[in-house]
N, CA, C and O atoms as a printed pandas DataFrame, in Angstrom:
     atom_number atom_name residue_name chain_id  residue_number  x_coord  y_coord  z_coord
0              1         N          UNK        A               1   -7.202    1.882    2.810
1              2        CA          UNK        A               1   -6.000    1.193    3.214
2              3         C          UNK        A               1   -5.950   -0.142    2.487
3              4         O          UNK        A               1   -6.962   -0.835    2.381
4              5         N          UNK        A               2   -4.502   -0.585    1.872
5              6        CA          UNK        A               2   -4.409   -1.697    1.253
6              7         C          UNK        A               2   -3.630   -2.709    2.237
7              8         O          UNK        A               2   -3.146   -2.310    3.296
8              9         N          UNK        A               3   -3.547   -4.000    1.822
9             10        CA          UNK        A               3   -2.944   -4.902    2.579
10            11         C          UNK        A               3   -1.796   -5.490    1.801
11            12         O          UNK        A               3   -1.730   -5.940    0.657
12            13         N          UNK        A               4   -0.530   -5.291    3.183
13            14        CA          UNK        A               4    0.609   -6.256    1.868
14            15         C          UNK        A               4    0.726   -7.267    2.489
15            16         O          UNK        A               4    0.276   -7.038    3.612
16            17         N          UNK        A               5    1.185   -8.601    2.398
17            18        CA          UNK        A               5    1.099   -9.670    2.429
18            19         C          UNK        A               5    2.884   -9.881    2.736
19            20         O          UNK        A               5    3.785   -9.542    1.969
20            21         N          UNK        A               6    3.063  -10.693    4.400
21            22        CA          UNK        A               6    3.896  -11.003    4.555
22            23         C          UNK        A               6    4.599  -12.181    4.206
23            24         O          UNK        A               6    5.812  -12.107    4.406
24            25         N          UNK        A               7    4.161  -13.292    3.722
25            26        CA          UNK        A               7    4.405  -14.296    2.908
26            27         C          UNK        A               7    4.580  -14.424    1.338
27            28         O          UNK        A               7    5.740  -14.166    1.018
28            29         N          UNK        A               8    3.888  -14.698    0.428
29            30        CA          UNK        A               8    4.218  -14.502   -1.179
30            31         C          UNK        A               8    3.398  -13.012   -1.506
31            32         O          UNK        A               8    2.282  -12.839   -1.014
32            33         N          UNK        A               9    3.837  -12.284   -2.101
33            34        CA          UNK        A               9    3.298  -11.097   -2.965
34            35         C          UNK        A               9    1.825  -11.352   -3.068
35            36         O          UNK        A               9    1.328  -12.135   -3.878
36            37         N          UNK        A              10    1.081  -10.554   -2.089
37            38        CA          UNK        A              10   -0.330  -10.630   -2.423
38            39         C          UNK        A              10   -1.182   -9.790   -3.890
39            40         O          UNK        A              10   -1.273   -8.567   -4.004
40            41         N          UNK        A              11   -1.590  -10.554   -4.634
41            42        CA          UNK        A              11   -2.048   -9.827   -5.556
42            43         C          UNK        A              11   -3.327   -9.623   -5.612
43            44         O          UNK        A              11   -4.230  -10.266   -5.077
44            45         N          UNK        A              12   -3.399   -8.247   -6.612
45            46        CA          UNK        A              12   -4.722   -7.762   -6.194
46            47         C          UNK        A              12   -5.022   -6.629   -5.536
47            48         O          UNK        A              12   -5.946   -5.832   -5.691
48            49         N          UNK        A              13   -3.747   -6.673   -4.470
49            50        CA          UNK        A              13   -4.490   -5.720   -3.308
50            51         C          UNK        A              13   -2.761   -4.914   -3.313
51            52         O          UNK        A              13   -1.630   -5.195   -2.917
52            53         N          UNK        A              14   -3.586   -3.588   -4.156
53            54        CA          UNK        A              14   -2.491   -2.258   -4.410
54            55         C          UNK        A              14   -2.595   -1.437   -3.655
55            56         O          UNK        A              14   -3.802   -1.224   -3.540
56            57         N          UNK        A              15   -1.893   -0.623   -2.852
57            58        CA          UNK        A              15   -2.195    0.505   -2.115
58            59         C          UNK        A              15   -2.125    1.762   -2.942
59            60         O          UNK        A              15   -1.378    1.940   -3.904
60            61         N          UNK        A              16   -2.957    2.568   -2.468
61            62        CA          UNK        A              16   -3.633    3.626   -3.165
62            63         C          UNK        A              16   -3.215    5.108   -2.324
63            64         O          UNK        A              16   -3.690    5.570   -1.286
64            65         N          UNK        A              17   -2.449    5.479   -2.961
65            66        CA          UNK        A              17   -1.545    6.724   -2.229
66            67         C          UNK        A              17   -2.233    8.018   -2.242
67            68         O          UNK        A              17   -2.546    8.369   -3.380
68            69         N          UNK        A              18   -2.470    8.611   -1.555
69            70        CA          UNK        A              18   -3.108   10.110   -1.686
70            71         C          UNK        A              18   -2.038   11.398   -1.903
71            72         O          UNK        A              18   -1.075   11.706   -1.201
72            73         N          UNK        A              19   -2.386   11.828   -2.728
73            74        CA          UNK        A              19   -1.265   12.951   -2.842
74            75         C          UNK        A              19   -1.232   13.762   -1.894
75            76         O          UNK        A              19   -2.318   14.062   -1.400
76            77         N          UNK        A              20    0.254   14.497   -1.225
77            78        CA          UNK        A              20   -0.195   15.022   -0.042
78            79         C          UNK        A              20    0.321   14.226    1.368
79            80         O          UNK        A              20    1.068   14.767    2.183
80            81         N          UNK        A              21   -0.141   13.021    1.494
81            82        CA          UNK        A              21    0.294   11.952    2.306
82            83         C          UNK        A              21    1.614   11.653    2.673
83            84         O          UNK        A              21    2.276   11.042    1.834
84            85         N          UNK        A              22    2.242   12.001    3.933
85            86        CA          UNK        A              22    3.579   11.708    3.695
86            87         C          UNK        A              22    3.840    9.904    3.859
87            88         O          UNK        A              22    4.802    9.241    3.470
88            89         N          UNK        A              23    2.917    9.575    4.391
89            90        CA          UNK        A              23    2.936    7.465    4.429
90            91         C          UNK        A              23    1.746    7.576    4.155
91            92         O          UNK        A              23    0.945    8.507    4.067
92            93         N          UNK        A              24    1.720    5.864    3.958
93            94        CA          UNK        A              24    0.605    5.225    3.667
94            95         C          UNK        A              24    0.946    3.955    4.276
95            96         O          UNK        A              24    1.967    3.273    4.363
96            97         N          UNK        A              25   -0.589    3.843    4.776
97            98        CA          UNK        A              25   -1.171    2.073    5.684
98            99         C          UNK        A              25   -1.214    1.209    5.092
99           100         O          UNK        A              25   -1.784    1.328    4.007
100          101         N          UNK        A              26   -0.708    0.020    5.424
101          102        CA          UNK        A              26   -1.001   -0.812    4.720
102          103         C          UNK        A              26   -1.534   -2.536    6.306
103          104         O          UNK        A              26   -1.128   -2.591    7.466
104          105         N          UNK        A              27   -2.177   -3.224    5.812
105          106        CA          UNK        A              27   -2.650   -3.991    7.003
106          107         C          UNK        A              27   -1.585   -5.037    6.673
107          108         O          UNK        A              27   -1.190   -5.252    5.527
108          109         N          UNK        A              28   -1.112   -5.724    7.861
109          110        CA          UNK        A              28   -0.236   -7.091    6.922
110          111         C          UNK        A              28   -1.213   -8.535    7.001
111          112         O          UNK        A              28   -2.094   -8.655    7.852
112          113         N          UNK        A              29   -0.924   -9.547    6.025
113          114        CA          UNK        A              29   -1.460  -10.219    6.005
114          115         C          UNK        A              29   -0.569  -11.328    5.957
115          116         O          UNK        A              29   -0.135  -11.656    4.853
116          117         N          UNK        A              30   -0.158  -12.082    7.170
117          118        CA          UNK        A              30    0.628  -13.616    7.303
118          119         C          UNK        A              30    1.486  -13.754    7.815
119          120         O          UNK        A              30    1.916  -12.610    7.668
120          121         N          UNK        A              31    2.424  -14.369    8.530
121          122        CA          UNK        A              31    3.206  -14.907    9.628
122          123         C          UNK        A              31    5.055  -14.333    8.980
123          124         O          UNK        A              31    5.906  -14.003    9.806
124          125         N          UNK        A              32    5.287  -14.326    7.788
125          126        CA          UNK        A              32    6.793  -14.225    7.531
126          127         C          UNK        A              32    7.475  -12.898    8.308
127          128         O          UNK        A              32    8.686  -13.019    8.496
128          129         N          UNK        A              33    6.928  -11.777    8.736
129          130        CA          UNK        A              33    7.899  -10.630    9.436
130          131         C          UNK        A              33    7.926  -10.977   10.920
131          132         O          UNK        A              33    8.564  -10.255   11.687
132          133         N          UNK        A              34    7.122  -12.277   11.459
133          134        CA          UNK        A              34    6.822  -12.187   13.241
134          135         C          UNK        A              34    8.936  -12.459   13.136
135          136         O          UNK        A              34    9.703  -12.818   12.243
136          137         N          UNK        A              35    9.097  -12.031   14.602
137          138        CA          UNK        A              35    8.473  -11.421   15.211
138          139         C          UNK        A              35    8.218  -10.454   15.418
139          140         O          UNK        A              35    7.762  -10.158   16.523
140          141         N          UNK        A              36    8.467   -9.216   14.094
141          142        CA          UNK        A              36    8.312   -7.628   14.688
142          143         C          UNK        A              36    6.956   -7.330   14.029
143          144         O          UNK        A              36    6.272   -6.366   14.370
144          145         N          UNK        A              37    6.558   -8.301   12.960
145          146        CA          UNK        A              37    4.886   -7.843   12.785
146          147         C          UNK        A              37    4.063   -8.885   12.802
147          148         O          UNK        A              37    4.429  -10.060   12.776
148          149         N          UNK        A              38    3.157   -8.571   12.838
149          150        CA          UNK        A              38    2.242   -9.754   13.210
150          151         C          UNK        A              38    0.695   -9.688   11.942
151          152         O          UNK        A              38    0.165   -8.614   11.658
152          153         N          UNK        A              39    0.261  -10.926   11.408
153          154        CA          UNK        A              39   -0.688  -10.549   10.654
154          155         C          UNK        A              39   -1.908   -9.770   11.245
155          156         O          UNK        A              39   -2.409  -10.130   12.310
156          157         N          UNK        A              40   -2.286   -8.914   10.683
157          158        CA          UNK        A              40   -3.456   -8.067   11.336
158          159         C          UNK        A              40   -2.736   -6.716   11.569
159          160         O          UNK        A              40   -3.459   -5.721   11.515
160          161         N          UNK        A              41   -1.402   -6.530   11.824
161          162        CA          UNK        A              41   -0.841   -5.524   12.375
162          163         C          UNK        A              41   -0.589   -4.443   10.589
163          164         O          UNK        A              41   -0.394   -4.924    9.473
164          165         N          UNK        A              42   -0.710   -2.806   11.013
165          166        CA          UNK        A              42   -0.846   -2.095   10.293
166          167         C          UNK        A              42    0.530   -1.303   10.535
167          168         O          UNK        A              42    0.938   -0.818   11.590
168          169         N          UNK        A              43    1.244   -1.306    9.032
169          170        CA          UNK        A              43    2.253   -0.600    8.867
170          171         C          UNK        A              43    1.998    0.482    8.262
171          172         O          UNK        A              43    0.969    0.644    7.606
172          173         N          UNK        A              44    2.915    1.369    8.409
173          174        CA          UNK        A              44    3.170    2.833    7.453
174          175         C          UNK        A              44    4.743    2.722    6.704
175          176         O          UNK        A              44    5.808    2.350    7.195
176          177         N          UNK        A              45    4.387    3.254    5.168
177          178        CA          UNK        A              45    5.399    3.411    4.702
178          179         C          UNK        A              45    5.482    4.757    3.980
179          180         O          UNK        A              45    4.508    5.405    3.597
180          181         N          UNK        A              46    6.588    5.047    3.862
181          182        CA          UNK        A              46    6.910    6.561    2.862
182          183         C          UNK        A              46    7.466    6.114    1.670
183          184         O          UNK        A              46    8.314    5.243    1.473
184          185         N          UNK        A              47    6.849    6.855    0.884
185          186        CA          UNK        A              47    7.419    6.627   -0.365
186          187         C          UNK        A              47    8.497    7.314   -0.934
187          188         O          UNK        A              47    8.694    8.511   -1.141
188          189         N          UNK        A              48    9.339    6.020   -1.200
189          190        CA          UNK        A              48   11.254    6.140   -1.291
190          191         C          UNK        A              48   11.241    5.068   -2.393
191          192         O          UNK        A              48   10.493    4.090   -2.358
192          193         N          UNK        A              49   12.067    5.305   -3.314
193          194        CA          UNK        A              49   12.289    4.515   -4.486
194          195         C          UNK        A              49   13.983    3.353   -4.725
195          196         O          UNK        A              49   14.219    2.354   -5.404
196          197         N          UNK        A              50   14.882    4.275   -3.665
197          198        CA          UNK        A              50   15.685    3.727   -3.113
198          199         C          UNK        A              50   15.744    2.965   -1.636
199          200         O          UNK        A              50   15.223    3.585   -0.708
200          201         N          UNK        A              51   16.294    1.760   -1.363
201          202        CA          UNK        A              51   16.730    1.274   -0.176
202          203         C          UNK        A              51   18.216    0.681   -0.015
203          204         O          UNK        A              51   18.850   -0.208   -0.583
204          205         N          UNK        A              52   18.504    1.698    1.146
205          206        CA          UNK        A              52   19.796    0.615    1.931
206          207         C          UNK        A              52   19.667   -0.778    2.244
207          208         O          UNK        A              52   18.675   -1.262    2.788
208          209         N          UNK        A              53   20.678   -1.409    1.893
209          210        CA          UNK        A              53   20.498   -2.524    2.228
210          211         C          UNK        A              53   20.439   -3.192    4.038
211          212         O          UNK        A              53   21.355   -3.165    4.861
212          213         N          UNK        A              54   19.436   -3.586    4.156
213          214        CA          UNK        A              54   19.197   -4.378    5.463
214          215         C          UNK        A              54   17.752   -3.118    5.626
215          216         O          UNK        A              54   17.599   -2.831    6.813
216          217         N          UNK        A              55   17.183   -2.700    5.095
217          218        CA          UNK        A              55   16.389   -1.678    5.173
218          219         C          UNK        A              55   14.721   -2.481    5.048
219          220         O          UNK        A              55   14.522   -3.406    4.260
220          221         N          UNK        A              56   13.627   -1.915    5.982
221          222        CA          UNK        A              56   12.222   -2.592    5.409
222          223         C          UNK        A              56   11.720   -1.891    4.224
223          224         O          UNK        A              56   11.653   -0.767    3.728
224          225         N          UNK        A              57   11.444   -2.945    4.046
225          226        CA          UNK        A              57   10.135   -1.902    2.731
226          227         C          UNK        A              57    9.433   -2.754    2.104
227          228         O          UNK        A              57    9.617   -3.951    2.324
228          229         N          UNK        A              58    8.541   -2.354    1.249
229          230        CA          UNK        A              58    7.271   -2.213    0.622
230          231         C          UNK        A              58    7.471   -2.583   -0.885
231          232         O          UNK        A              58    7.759   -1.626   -1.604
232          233         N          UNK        A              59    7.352   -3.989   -1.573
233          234        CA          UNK        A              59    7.758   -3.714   -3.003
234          235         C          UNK        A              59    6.964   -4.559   -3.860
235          236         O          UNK        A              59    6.837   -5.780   -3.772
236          237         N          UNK        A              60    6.392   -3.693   -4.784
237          238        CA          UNK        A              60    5.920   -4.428   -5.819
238          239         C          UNK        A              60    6.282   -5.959   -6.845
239          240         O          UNK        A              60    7.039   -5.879   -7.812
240          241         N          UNK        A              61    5.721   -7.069   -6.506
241          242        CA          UNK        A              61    6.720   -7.878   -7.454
242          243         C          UNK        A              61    5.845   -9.120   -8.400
243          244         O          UNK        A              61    5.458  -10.185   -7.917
244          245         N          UNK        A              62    5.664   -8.719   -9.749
245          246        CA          UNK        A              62    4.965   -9.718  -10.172
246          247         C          UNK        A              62    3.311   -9.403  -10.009
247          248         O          UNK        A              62    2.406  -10.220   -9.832
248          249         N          UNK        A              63    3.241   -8.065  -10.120
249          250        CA          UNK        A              63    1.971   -8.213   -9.697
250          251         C          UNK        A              63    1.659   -7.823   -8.404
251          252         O          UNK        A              63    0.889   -6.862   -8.400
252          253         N          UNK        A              64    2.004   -8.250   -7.219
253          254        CA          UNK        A              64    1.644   -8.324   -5.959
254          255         C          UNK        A              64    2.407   -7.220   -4.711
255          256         O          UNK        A              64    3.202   -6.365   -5.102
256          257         N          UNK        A              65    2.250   -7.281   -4.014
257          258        CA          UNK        A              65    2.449   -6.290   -3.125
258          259         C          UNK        A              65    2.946   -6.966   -1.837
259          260         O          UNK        A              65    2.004   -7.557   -1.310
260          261         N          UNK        A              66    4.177   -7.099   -1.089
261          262        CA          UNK        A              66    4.850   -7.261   -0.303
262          263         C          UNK        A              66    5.981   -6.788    0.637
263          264         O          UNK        A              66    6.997   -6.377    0.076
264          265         N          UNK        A              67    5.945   -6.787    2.330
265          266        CA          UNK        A              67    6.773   -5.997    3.155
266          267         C          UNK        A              67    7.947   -7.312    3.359
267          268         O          UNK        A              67    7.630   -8.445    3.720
268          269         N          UNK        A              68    9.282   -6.886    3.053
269          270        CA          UNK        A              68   10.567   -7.292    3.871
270          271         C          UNK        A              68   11.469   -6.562    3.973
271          272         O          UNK        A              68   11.464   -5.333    4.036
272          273         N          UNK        A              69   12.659   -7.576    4.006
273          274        CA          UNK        A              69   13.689   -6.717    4.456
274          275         C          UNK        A              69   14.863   -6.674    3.104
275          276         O          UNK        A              69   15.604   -7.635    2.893
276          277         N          UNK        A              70   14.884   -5.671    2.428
277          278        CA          UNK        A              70   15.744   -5.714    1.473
278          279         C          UNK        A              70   17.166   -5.884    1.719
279          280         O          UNK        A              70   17.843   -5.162    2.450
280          281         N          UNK        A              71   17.741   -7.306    0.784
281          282        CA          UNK        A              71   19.334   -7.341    0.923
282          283         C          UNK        A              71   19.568   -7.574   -0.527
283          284         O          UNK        A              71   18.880   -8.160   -1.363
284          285         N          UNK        A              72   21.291   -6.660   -0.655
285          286        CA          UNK        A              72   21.395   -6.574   -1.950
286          287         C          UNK        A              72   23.096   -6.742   -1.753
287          288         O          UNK        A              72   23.580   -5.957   -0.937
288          289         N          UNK        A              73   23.992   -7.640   -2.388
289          290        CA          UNK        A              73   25.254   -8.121   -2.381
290          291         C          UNK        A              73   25.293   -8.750   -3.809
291          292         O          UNK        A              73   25.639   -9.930   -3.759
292          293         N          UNK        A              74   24.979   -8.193   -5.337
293          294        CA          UNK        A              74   25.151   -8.584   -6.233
294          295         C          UNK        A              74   23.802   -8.573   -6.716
295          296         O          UNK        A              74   23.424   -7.889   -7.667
296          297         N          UNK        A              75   22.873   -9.576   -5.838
297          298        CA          UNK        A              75   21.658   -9.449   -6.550
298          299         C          UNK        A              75   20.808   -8.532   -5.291
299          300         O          UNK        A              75   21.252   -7.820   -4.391
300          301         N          UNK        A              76   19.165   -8.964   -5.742
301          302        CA          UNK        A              76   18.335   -8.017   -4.732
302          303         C          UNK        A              76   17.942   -9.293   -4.164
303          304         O          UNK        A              76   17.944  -10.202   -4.994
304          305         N          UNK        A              77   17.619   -9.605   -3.035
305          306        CA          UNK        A              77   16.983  -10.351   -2.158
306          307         C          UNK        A              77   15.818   -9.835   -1.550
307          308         O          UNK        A              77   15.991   -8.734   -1.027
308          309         N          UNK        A              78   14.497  -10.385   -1.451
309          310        CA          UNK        A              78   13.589   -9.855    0.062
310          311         C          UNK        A              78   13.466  -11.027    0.840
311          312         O          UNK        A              78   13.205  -12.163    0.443
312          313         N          UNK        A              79   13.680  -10.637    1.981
313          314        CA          UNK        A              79   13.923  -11.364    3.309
314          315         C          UNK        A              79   13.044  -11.319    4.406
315          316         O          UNK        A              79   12.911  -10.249    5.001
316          317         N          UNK        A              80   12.376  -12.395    4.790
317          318        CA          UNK        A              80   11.304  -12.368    5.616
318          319         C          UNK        A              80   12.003  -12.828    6.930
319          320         O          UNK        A              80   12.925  -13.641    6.872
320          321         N          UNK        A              81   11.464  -12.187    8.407
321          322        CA          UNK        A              81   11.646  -11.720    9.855
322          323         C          UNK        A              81   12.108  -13.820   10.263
323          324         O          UNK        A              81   13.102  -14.357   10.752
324          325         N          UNK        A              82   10.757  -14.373    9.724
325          326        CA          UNK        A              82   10.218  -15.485   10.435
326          327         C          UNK        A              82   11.804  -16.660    9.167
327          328         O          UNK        A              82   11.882  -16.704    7.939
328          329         N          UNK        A              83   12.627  -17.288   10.126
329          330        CA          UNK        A              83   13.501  -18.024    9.627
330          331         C          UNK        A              83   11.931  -19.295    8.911
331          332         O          UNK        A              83   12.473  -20.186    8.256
332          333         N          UNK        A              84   11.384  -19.361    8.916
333          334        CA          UNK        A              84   10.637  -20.505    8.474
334          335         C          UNK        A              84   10.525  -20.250    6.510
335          336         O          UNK        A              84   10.344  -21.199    5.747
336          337         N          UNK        A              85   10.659  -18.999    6.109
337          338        CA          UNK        A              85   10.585  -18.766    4.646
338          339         C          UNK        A              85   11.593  -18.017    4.331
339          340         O          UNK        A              85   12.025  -16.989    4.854
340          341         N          UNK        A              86   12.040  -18.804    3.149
341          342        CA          UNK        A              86   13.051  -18.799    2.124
342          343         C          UNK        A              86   12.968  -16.875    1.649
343          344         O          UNK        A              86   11.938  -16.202    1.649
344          345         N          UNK        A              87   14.522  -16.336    1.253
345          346        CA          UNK        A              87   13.867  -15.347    0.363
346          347         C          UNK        A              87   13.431  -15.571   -0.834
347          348         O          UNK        A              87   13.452  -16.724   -1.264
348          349         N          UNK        A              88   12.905  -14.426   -1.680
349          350        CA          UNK        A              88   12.336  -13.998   -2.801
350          351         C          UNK        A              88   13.787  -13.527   -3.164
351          352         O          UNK        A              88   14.348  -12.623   -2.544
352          353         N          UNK        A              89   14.190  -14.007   -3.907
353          354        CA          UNK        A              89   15.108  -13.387   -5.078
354          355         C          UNK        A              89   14.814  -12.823   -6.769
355          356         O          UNK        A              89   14.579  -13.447   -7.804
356          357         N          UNK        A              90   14.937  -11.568   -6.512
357          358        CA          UNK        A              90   14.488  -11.144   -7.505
358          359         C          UNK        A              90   15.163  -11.343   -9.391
359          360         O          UNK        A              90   16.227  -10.846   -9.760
360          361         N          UNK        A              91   14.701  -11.749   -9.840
361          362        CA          UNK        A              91   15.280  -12.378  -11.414
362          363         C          UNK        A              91   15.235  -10.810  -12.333
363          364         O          UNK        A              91   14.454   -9.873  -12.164
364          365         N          UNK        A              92   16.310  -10.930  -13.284
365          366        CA          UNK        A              92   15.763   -9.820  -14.247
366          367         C          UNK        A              92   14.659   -9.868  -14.855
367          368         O          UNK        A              92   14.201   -8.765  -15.154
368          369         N          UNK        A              93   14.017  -10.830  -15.170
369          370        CA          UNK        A              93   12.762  -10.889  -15.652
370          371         C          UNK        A              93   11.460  -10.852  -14.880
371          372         O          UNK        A              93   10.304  -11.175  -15.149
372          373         N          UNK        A              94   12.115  -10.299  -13.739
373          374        CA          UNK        A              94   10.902   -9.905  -12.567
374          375         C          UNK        A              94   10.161   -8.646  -13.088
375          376         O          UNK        A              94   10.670   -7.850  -13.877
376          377         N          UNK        A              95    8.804   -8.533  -12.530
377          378        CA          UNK        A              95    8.490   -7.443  -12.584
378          379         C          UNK        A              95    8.506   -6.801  -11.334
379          380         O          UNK        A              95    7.388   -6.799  -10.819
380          381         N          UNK        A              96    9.493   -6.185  -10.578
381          382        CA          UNK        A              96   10.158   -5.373   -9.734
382          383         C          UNK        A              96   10.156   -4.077   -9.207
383          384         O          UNK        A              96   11.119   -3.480   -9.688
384          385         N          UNK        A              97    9.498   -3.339   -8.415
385          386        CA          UNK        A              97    9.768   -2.342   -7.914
386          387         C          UNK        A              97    9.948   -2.147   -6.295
387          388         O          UNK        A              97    9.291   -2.847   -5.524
388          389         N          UNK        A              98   10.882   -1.148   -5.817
389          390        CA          UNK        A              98   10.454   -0.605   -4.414
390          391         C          UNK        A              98    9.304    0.774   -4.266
391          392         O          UNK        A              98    9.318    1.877   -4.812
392          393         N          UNK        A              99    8.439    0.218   -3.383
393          394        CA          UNK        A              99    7.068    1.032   -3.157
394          395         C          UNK        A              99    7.549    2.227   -2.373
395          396         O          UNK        A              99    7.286    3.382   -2.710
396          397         N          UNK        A             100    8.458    1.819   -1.030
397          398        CA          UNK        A             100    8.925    2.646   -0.299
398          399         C          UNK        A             100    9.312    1.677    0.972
399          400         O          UNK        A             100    9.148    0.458    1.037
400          401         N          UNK        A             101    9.906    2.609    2.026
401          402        CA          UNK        A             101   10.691    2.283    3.279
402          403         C          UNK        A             101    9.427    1.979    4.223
403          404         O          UNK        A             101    8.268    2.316    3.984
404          405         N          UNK        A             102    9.829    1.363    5.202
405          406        CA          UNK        A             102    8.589    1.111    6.369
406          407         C          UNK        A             102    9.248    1.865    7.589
407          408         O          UNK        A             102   10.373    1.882    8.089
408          409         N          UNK        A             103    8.103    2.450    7.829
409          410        CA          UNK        A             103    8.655    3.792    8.999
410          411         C          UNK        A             103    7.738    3.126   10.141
411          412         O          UNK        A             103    8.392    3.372   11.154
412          413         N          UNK        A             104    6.587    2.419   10.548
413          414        CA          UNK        A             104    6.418    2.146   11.671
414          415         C          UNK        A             104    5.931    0.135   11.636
415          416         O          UNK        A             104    5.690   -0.460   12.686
């Protein structure tokens, strides 16, 4: 099990998918999703390459590995639970992906 990091894109720490697997765990690590997650708390996600907007998920950025809430009205935004942090707005010169949706 890998850990994504609810505050800036934790790097380093990739989750490692088993083929077969319909989700994968990931532990969170930091305060930006309270109040629906909490650091220490373990999510599952499925792997989906698309998201609706206002949707959770799982996305690669820069390297690092991070859970929010995707919003997209022109550009892509990730949006953290806790009003205390700003989003991540994603630049074209990001290195960018969605990992997948968060199912629990």
């Amino acid at each position: 099990m890998g850990q994504t990091d609810a505050d800036e894109p934790l790097v380093g720490q990739q989750p490692v998918p088993f083929i077969g697997l319909e989700t994968i765990r990931l532990m969170v690590n930091g305060d930006s999703m309270e109040p629906d997650f909490f650091d220490g708390d373990i999510i599952e996600y499925k792997l989906q390459l698309v998201l609706e907007n206002g949707e959770l998920g799982v996305f690669a950025v820069n390297g690092g590995i991070t859970m929010k809430k995707f919003k997209t009205n022109g550009d892509v935004r990730l949006q953290s639970l806790n009003d205390k942090y700003e989003d991540i707005i994603i630049k074209e010169e990001d290195d960018f992906s969605i990992l997948g949706k968060v199912v629990i």
